[in-house]
C-alpha positions as CSV (number, residue, x, y, z in Angstrom):
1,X,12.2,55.3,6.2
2,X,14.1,54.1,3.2
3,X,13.8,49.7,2.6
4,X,14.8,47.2,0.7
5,X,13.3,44.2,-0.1
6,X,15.3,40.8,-1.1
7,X,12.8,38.1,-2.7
8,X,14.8,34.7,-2.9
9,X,13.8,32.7,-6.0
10,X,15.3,29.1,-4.7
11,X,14.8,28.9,-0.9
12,X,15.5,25.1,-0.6
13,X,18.5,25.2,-2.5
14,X,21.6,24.7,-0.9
15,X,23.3,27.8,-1.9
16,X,27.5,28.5,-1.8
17,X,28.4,31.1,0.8
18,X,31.6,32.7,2.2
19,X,33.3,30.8,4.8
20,X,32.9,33.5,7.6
21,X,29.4,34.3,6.6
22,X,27.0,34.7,9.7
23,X,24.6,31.8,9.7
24,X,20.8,33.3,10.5
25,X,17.8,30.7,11.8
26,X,14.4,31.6,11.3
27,X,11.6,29.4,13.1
28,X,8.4,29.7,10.2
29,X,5.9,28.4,12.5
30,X,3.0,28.4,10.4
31,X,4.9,26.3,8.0
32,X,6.6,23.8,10.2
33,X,9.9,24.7,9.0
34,X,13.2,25.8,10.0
35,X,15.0,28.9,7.4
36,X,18.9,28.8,7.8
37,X,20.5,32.4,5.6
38,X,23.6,33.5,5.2
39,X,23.5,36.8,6.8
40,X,26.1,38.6,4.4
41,X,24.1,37.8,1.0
42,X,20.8,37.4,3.0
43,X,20.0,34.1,0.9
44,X,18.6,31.4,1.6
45,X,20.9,28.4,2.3
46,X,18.6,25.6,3.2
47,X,15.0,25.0,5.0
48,X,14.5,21.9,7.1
49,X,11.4,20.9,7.8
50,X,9.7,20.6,11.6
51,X,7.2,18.6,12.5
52,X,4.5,20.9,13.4
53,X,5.4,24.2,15.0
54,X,8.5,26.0,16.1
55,X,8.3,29.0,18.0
56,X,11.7,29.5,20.0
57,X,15.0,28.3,20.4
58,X,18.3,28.8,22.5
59,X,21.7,28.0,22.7
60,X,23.2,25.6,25.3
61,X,25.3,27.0,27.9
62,X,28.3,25.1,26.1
63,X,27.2,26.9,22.7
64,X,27.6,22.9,20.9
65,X,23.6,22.5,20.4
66,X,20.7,25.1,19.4
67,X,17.4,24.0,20.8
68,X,15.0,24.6,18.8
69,X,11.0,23.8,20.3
70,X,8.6,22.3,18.1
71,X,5.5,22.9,20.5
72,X,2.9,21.1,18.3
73,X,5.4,18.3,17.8
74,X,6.3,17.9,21.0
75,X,9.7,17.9,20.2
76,X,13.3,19.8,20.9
77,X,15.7,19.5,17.6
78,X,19.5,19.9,19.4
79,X,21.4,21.2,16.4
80,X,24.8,22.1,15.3
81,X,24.5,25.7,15.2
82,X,28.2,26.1,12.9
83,X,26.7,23.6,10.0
84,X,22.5,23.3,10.9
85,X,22.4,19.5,10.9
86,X,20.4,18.2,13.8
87,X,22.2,15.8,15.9
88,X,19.4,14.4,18.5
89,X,15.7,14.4,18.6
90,X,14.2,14.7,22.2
91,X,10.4,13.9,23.6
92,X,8.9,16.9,25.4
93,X,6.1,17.9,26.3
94,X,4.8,21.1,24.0
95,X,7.8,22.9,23.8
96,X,6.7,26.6,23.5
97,X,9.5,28.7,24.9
98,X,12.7,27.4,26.9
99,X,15.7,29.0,28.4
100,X,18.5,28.1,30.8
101,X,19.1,28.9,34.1
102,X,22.4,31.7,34.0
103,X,24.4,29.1,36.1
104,X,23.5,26.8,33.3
105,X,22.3,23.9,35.7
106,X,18.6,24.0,34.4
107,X,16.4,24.4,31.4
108,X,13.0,25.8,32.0
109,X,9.9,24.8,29.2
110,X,6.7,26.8,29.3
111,X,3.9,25.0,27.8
112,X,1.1,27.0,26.6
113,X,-1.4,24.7,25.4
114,X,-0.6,22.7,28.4
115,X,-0.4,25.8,31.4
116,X,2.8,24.2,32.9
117,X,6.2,25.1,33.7
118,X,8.8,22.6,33.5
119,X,11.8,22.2,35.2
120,X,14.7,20.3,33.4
121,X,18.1,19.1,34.7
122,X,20.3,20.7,31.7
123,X,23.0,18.1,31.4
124,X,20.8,14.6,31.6
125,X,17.6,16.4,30.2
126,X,16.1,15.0,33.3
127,X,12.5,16.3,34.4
128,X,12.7,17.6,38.0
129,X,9.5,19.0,38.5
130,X,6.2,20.0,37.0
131,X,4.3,22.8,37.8
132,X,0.8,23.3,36.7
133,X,0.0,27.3,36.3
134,X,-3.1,29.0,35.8
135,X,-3.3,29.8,32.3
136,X,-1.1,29.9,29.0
137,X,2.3,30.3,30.8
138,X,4.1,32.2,28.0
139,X,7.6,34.0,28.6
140,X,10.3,33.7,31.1
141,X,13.1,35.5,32.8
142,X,15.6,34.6,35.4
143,X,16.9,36.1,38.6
144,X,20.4,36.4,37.8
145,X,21.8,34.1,40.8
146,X,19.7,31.8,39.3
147,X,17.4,30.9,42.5
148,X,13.9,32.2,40.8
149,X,12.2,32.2,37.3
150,X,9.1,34.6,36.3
151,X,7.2,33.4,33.9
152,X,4.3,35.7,31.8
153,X,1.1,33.9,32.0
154,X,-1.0,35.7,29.0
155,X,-4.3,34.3,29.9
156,X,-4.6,35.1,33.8
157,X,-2.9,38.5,33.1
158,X,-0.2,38.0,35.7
159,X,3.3,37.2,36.3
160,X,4.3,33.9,38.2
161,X,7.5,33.7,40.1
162,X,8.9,29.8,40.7
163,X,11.5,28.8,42.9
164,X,14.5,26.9,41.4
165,X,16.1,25.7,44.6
166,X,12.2,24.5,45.9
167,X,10.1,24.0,42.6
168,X,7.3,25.8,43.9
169,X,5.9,28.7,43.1
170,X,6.4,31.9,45.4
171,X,4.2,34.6,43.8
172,X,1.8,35.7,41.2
173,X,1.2,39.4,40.3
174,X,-1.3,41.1,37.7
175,X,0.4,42.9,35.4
176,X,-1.7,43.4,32.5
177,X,-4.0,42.0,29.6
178,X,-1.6,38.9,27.9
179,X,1.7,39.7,29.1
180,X,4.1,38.3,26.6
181,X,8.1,39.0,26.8
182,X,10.1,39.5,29.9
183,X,13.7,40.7,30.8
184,X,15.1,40.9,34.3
185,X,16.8,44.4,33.9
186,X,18.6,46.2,36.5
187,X,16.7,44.5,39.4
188,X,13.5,45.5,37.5
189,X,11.3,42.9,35.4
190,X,10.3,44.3,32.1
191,X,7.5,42.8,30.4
192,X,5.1,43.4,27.5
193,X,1.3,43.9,27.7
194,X,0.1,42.4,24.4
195,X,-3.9,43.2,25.1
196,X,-2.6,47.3,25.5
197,X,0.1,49.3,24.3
198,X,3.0,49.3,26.8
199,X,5.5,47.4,29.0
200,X,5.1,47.1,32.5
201,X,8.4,47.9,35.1
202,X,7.7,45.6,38.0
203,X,9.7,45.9,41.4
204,X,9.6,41.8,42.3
205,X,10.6,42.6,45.7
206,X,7.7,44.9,46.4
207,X,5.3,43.3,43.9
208,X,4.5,46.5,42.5
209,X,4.1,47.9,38.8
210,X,6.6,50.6,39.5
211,X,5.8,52.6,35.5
212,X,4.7,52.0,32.0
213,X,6.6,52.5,28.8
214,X,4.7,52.9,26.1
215,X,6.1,51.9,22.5
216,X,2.3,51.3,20.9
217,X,-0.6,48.3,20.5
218,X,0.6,45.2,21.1
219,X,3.7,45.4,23.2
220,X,5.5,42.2,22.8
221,X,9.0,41.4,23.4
222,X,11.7,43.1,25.0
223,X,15.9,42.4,24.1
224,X,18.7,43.8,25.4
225,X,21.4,45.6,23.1
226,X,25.0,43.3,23.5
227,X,26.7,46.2,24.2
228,X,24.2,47.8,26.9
229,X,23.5,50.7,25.1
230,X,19.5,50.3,24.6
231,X,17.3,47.9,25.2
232,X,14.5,47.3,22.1
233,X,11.4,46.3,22.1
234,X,8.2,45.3,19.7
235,X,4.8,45.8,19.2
236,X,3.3,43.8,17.0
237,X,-0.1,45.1,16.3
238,X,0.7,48.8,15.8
239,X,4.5,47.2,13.7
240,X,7.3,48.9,15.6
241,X,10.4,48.9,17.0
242,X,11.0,51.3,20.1
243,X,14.9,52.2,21.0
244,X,14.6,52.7,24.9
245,X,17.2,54.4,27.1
246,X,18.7,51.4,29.3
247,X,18.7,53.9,32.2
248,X,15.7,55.9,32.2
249,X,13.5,53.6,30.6
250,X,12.2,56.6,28.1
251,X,11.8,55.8,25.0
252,X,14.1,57.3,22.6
253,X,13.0,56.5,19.0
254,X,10.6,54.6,17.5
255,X,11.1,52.7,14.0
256,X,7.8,51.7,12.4
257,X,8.4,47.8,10.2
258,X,5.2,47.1,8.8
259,X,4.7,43.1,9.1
260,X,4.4,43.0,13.1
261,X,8.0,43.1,14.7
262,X,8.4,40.0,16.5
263,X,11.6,38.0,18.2
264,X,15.0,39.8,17.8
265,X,18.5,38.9,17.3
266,X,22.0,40.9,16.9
267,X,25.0,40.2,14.9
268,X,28.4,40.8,15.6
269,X,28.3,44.0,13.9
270,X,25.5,45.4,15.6
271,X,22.7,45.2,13.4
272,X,19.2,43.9,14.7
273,X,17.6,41.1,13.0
274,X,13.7,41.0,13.6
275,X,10.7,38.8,12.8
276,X,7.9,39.9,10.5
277,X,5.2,37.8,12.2
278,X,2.4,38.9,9.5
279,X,5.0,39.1,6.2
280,X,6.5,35.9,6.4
281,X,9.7,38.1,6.4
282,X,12.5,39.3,8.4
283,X,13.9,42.8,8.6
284,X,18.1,43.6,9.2
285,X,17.8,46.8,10.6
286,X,21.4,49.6,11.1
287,X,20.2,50.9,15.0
288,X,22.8,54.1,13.8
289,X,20.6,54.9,10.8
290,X,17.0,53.2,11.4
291,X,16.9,52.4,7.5
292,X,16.2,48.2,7.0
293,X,15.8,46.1,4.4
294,X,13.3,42.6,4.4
295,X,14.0,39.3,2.9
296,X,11.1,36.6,2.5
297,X,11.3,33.4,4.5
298,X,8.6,31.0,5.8
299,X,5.1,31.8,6.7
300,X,4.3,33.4,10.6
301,X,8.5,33.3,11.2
302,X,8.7,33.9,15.0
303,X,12.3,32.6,17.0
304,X,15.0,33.8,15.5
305,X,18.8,33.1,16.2
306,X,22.4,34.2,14.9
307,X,25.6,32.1,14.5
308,X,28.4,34.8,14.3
309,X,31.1,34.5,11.7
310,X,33.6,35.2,14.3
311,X,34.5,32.9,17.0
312,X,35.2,35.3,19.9
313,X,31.4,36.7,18.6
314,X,28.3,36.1,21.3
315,X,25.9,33.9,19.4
316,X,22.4,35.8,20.6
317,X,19.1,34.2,20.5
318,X,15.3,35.8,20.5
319,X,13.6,34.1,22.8
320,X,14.9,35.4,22.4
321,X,15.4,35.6,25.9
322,X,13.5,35.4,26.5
323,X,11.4,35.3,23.2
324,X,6.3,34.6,22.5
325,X,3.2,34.5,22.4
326,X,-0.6,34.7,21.7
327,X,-1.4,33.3,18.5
């Protein structure tokens, strides 16, 4: 597989760019730090710094604020995702991943260190409930009517299932050794098995692991292709990226990254953005040809989110959708 790599000799300049450059956020967690590139020259723009540790991030429903979760800090930075200037400072408790709710009305917070699930009213930031969970509740996904939210929990192995109209939990199913990222897909949950090589389809009306797709050692995260063509997902330990078959759930190609594959994002064009957890880089990869290239950012860079150029473009995030993760 042919690469480039792009070293960047000033990272904390501010750096002139083309006004409909792409704007690219990287979360360096193991430098408490915040990378912002313009995705067109893949330089460096500007780094602000974080308190402790940033790990994911999402848009608001209204697309005005990016959330990024400083979990060590115990902090969420709303910021202006056109410009990267941070507009309010909020006091959570250990942010590790967050979404919203599709219907927009909540925003869910999975503590790790903390093994609870928090549920937020969206608009007030409002805490409506807290749930305590077993252990190291890690990823989420939603139902799409918005009435449930599973949740990964990596250290009991299982996936949890909360009620958003209640605020109890319903159900908890083993699923595998540190489950990690989740999608709902097709009526399906997907979700990676970090502690093995594979992702697990379960049925969440029967309960049942339905099949396994394996993509290699440390299956992580799972993101969905805007345009529903494939769905792609990492594995961190054996450093790939696996193209899978949004129908079949086969795997049709695997791309091998070396640095441990980690959060993904897509830019209007269609290329995939991933995290190098072990490189302190990212890769831009072209899904036609499989070639990539890598450009240095922070140290352990995990979330990752894009601000298209154009304004009829979907800004995607990592976490994510979902997305992470065992340290």
């Amino acid at each position: 597989m042919r690469r480039r790599s792009l070293l960047l000799s000033a990272p904390l300049l501010l750096l002139a760019r083309p006004a409909a450059a792409d704007l690219v956020y990287v979360l360096n967690s193991g430098d408490s730090s915040i990378s912002i590139l313009d995705a067109i020259t893949r330089t460096e723009l500007r780094r602000i710094p974080a308190l402790r540790e940033v790990h994911h991030l999402v848009l608001s429903p209204d697309g005005r604020d990016l959330l990024i979760a400083d979990s060590g800090g115990n902090e969420i930075f709303f910021v202006d995702p056109a410009t990267g200037d941070i507009r309010r400072r909020e006091r959570v408790s250990n942010p590790y991943h967050l979404d919203f709710s599709p219907d927009g009305r909540f925003l869910v917070i999975c503590s790790l260190r903390r093994n609870q699930v928090d549920i937020y009213e969206a608009r007030s930031m409002a805490l409506l409930a807290r749930l305590r969970m077993p252990d190291k509740p890690s990823h989420m996904a939603f139902r799409p009517d918005s009435s449930v939210v599973y949740v990964t929990l990596q250290g009991s192995g299982t996936v949890a299932a909360v009620s958003l109209v209640t605020r109890e939990a319903l159900w908890e199913v083993p699923v595998g050794r540190e489950p990690a990222g989740i999608i709902w897909h097709r009526g399906k949950l997907i979700t990676g098995v970090m502690g093995s090589d594979h992702f697990a389809v379960l049925n969440p009306e029967t309960r049942e692991i339905e099949r396994q797709i394996v993509v290699g050692r440390g299956a992580h995260t799972i993101f969905a292709q805007p345009d529903g063509r494939a769905l792609w997902a990492t594995s961190r330990v054996q450093s790939r990226l696996a193209e899978i078959d949004p129908s079949t759930l086969d795997v049709r190609r695997i791309i091998d990254i070396p640095g441990g594959p980690d959060c993904i994002a897509f830019d209007p064009d269609g290329r995939l953005w991933t995290t190098l957890r072990w490189s302190g880089r990212i890769a831009r990869v072209d899904t036609r040809t499989g070639e990539y290239e890598t450009i240095r950012v922070g140290r352990s860079p995990h979330g990752i989110f894009i601000h298209p150029r154009r304004a009829e473009g979907p800004a995607q995030t990592v976490s994510a959708r979902p997305a992470t993760h065992a340290r």
